[in-house]
N, C-alpha and C positions, 0 to 999 in steps of 0.2 A: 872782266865778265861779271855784271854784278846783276841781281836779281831784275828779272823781268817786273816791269807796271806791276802786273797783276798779283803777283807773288810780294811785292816788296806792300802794295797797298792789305792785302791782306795778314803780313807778318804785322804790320805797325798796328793797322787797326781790330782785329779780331778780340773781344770781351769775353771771358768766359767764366761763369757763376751759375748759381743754383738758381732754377727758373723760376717767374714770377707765374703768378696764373693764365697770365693772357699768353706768356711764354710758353708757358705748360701745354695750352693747348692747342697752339700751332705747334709747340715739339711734335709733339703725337699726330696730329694729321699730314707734316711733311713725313715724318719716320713710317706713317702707314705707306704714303705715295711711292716714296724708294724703296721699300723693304716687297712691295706688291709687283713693283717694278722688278727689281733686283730677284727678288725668291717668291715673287708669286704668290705671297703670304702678306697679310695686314700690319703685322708685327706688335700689336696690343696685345694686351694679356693680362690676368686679374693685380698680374703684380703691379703693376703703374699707378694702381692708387694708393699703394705703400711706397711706391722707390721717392729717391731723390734722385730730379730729374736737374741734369745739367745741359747747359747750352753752350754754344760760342756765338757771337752777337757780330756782325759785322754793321756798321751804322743801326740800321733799324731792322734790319734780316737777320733771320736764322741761319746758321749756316752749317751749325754741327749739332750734334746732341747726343746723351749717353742717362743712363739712370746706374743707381746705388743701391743695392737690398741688403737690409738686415742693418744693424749688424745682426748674425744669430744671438741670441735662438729666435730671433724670427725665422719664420719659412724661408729659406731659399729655393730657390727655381730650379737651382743645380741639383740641392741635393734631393729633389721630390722626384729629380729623372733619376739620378745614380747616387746609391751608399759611395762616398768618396773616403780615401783616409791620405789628407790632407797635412804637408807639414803643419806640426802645429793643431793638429786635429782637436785638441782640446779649447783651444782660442775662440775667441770673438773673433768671424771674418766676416765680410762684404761681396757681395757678388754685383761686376760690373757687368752691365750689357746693356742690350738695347742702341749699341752705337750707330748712328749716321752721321753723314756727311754728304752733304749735299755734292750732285755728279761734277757738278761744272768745278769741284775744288778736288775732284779725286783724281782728275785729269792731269792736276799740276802734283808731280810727288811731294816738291818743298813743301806746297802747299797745305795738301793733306797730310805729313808730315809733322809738322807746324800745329795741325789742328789735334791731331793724337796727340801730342805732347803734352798740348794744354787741358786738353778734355782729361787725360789720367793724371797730371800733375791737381787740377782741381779734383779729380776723386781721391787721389791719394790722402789731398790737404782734410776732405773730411773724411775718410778712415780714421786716418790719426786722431781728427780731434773724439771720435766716436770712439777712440782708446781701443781701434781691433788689430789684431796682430798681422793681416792683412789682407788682400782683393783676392776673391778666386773667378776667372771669367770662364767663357768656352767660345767656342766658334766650329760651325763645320766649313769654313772657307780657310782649306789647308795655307794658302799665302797671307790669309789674316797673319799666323803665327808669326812672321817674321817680323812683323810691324809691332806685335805684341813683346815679340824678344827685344826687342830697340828698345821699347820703355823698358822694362825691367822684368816683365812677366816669365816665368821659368814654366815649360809646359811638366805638369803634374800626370804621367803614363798610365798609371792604373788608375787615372780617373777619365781616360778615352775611353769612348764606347761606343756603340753602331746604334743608328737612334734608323728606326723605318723610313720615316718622311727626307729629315736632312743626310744620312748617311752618315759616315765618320766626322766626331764629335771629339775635337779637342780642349782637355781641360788644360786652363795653366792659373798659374797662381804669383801673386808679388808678397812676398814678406814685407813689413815695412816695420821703423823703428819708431815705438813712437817719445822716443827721448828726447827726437828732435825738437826744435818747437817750433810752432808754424807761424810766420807773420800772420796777424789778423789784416781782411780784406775791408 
């Protein structure tokens, strides 16, 4: 039983690196389509001209995307909504989000699977090299968490909170080490 066409064509060939411009700005216009689609909301926001916007590339499409902030003391997103006290509260951390995936690959779990893997293995890669002790994200899509727990994210309790518009607002966070060293791409 070995992977389906689709899944095996998308494990082989799927790229994923920090976007170029032209990248950049089809990131942002597909993540506005799904995000209006999905929540009814545009999903831009002033941060996108500071994050590092990441992509997955399949041939010549887009087919994922994720952005980077900070490291602090830039502004974080997270913490302009909630005072958090974060392990590590004193560190240099990153805040991940803005993640899509396009539908047609969310359908497939390996799939989508595949593509979370790589999207936070390339945000991790630059954490590290940005020297932060590590990612804090959120989500109000309580099943996001699970997917979030696979990669390594540990949800962070007394930084949940009830936001008006999205409802319950889960914070979680990845420690990372940065002793590791990171292949250069």
């Amino acid at each position: 039983m070995g992977a389906k066409p689709f899944e095996h064509a998308l494990v082989n060939t799927a790229h994923v690196k920090v976007a170029n411009v032209y990248e950049l700005l089809q990131c942002l216009r597909l993540r506005e389509v799904w995000y209006h689609k999905s929540f009814g909301y545009h999903g831009r926001d002033v941060f996108d001209k500071h994050g590092v916007h990441i992509v997955a590339v399949q041939g010549d499409r887009l087919v994922a995307g994720a952005r980077l902030l900070g490291p602090t003391p830039l502004p974080l997103e997270l913490l302009a909504a909630k005072s958090l006290s974060l392990p590590g509260a004193d560190a240099r951390v990153m805040q991940a989000g803005a993640l899509w995936i396009d539908p047609q690959y969310r359908r497939v779990l390996s799939a989508s699977a595949r593509l979370y893997r790589l999207l936070s293995g390339k945000m991790l890669e630059l954490a590290r090299r940005f020297g932060t002790a590590g990612v804090v994200l959120r989500t109000s899509e309580p099943r996001m968490t699970k997917w979030y727990r696979a990669i390594g994210f540990q949800e962070v309790p007394n930084g949940n909170y009830f936001d008006p518009y999205w409802g319950r607002v889960f914070t979680m966070y990845m420690a990372i080490s940065n002793d590791v060293e990171v292949a250069p791409h």
